[in-house]
C-alpha positions as CSV (number, residue, x, y, z in Angstrom):
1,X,85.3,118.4,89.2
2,X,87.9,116.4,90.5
3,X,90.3,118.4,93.6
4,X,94.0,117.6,93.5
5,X,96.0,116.9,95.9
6,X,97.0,119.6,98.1
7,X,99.8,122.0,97.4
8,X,101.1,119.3,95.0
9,X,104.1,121.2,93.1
10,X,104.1,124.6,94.9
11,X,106.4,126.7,94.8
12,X,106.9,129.0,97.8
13,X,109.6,129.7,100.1
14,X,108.6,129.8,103.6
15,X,109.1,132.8,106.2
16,X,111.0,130.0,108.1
17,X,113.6,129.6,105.3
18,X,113.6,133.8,104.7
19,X,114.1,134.5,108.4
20,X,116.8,132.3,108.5
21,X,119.2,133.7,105.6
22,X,118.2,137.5,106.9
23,X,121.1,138.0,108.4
24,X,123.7,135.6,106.6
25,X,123.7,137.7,103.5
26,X,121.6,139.6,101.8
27,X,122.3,138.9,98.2
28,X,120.9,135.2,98.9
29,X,117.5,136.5,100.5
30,X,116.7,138.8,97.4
31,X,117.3,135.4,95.7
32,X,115.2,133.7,97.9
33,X,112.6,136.3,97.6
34,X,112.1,136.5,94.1
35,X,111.7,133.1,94.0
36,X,108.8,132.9,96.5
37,X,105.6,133.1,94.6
38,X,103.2,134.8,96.8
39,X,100.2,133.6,95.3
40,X,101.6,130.3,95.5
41,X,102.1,130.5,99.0
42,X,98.7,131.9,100.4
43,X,97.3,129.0,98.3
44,X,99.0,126.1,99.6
45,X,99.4,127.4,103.3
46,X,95.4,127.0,103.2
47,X,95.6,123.7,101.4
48,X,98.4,122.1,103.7
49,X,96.7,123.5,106.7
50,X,93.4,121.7,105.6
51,X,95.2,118.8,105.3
52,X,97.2,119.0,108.3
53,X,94.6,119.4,110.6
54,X,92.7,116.5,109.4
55,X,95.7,114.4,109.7
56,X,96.0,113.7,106.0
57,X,98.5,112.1,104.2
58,X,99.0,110.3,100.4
59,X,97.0,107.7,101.5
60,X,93.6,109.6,102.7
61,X,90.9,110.7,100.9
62,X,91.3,114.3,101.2
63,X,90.8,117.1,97.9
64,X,91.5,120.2,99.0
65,X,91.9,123.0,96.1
66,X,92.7,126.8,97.0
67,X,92.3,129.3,94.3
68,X,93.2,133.3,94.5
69,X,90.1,135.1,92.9
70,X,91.4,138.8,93.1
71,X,92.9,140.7,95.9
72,X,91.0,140.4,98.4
73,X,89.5,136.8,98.3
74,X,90.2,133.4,97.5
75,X,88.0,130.5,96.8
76,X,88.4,126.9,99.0
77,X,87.0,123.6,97.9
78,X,87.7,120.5,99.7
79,X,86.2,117.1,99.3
80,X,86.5,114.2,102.3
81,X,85.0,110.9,101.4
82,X,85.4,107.4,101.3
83,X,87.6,105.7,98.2
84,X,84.8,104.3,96.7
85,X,82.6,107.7,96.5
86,X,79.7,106.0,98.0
87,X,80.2,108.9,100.8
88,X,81.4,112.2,101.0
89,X,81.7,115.6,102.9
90,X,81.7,118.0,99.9
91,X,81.8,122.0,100.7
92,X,83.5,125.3,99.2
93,X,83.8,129.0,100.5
94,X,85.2,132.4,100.0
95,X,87.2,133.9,102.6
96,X,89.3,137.1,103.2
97,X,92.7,136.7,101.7
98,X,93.7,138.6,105.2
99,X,92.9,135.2,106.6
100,X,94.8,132.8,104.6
101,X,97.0,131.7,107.6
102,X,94.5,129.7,109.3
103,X,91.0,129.4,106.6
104,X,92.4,126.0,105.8
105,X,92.6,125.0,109.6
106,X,89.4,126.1,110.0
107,X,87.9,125.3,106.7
108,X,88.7,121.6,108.0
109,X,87.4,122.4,111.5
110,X,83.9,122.9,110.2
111,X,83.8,119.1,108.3
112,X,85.0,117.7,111.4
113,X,82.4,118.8,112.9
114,X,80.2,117.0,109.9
115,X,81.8,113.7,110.8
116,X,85.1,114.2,108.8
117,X,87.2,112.3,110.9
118,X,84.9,109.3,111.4
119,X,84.2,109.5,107.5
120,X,88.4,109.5,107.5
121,X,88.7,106.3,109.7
122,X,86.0,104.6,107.6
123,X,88.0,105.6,104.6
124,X,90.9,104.3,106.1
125,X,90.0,101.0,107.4
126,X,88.3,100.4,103.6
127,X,91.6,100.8,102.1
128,X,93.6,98.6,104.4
129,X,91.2,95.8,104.3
């Protein structure tokens, strides 16, 4: 199974961009609320918090791929490797949707400490050869 790349195409409206039309006028934050997808938003705050905490960008090799299972849980599979696939980190995991916040920050915590970010430079010094 191939992972995408994270959050690609999301839709969600951050509590940044919320809290700041609050006060300006309340017919624009219901419009700003309905279009925030929830679901969409736990999702891809784990996925850009994976990436962001092992300094990813386009160019790395980082799947990350969160995916609400019901209520209370959501499933996280994330894939670090080299760009030819000759070596990868390659683990998945069901957390507490009450986490969401920080299970991708962590998520990427535990394959750094299974060489991730040496994996990452090796990665990264392959591709600009």
């Amino acid at each position: 199974d191939a992972l995408p790349i994270s959050a690609l195409l999301a839709m969600n409206v951050s509590k940044e961009v919320i809290n700041a039309f609050k006060n300006v006028d309340s017919s624009i934050n219901k419009t700003i609320k309905v279009l925030n997808d929830k679901n969409a938003q736990i999702e891809s705050t784990i996925e850009r918090g994976f990436v962001d905490t092992l300094q990813g960008g386009c160019q790395v090799p980082i799947g990350v791929k969160a995916t609400i299972q019901d209520e209370k849980s959501v499933k996280i599979s994330a894939i670090v490797g080299l760009p030819d696939g000759t070596e990868y980190i390659k683990d998945e995991k069901i957390i507490d949707i009450n986490s969401f916040e920080s299970a991708g920050r962590d998520f990427a915590n535990e394959f750094i400490k299974k060489g991730a970010v040496e994996l990452l430079k090796r990665a990264e010094a392959m591709a600009f050869k």
